[in-house]
N, C-alpha and C positions, 0 to 999 in steps of 0.2 A: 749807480746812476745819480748822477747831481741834478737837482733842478733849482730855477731861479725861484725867488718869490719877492713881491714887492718891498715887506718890510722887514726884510731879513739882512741883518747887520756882516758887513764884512763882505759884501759882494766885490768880487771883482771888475774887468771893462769888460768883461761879457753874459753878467747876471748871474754867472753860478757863484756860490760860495766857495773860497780856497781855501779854507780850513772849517772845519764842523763844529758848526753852532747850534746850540738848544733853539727847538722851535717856539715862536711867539705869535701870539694870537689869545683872543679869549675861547674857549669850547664851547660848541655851539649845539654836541651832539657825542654819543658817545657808544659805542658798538661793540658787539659780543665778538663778533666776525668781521673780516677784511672785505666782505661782500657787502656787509652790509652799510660798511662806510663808502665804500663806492658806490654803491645806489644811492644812499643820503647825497653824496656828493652831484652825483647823475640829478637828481631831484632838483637841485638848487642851480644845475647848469640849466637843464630845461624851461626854467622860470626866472629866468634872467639876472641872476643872483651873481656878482661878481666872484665866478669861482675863483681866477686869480689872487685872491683876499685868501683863499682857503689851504688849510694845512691838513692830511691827513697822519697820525701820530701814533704809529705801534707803542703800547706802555706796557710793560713788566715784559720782556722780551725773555724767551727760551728758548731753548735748544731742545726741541723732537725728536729724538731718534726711534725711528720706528722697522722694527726687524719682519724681512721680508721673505727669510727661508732659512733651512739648514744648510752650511755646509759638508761638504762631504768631497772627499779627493775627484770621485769621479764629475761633480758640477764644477769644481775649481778647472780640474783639467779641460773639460770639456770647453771652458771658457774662455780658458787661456787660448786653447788650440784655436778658436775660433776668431779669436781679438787678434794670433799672431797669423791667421790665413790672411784675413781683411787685410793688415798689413803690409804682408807679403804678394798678394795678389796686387796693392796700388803702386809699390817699388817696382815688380816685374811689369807691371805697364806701363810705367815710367821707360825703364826699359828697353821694354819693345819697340815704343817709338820711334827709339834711337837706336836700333840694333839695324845693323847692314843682311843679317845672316837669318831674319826671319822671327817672329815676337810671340812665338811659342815657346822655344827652350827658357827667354829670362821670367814667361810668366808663371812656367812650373816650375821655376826655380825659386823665384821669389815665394809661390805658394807653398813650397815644399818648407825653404828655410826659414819662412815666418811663421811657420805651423810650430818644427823644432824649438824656436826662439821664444812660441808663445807660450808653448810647454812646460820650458823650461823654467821661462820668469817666474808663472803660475805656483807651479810647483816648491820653486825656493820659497816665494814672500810665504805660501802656505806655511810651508815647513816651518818656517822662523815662527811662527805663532807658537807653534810647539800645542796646536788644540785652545788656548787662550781665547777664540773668538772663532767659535764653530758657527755662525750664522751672519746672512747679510743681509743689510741696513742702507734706509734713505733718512737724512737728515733734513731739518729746516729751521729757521729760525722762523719762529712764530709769536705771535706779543698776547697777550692774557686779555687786552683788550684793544680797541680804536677808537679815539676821539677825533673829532672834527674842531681842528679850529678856526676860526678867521679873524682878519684883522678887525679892531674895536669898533673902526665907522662903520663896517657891516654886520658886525655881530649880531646885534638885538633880532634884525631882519634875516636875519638865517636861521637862530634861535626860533622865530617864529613858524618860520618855514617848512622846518624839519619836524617844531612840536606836530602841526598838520599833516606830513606825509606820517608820523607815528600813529595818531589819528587813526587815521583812513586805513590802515595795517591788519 
């Protein structure tokens, strides 16, 4: 997702940036958590703080992967069958729509042959692992910290803004 920002070099005719430019501003604030930069931010909308001025800036950015089970043939299969039913059940309703002869035979058909099909795929990509990667994972890219910046003519007054919502914390 692109968004504009007032002093950001290289905008196009319609505010976003066409190619990716390091963000500029001074910091105004700096956060453990992506919450907590949205709230600082939240703070400084509520109190009429020109957020449009403001940048919010993931720094040292990683890669998380976090494993969320074992696998095993029978949870692969089971999931395949069920990824190629859903499948196969929205073809055979497609289908049936259009069938002259009644839109039961193509939804048990599509349910039957997406079942097969889900099977199947499941099965090979497993196989190919050869056991390499028995377990499964949700990734995310996440940044080590969050600064707040804004542009320089409001800096100071956001700087003060947020020392205060720190404050009061």
């Amino acid at each position: 997702m692109t968004t504009a920002t007032p002093f950001a070099t290289g905008a196009n005719s319609t505010g976003a940036n066409a190619l990716p430019t390091p963000p500029t501003g001074w910091p105004i604030g700096s956060y453990g958590t992506y919450e907590e930069a949205q709230r600082a931010v939240d703070h400084l909308a509520d109190n009429d703080f020109p957020v449009a001025d403001v940048t919010i800036v993931g720094v040292e950015p990683m890669i998380v992967e976090r494993v969320t089970g074992r696998l095993t043939w029978g949870r692969v299969l089971g999931a395949g069958a069920a990824s190629g039913a859903w499948f196969g059940l929205f073809v055979g309703l497609l289908l049936g729509l259009f069938s002259t002869g009644g839109a039961l035979a193509p939804i048990v058909t599509g349910l039957v042959v997406g079942t097969v099909f889900g099977l199947a795929s499941a099965a090979t990509r497993y196989a190919a692992t050869r056991g390499k990667r028995d377990f499964a994972s949700t990734t995310q890219l996440v940044a080590g910290r969050y600064d707040v910046l804004s542009h320089p003519r409001s800096a100071e007054r956001g700087r003060e803004m947020l020392t205060a919502l720190a404050w009061r914390s």
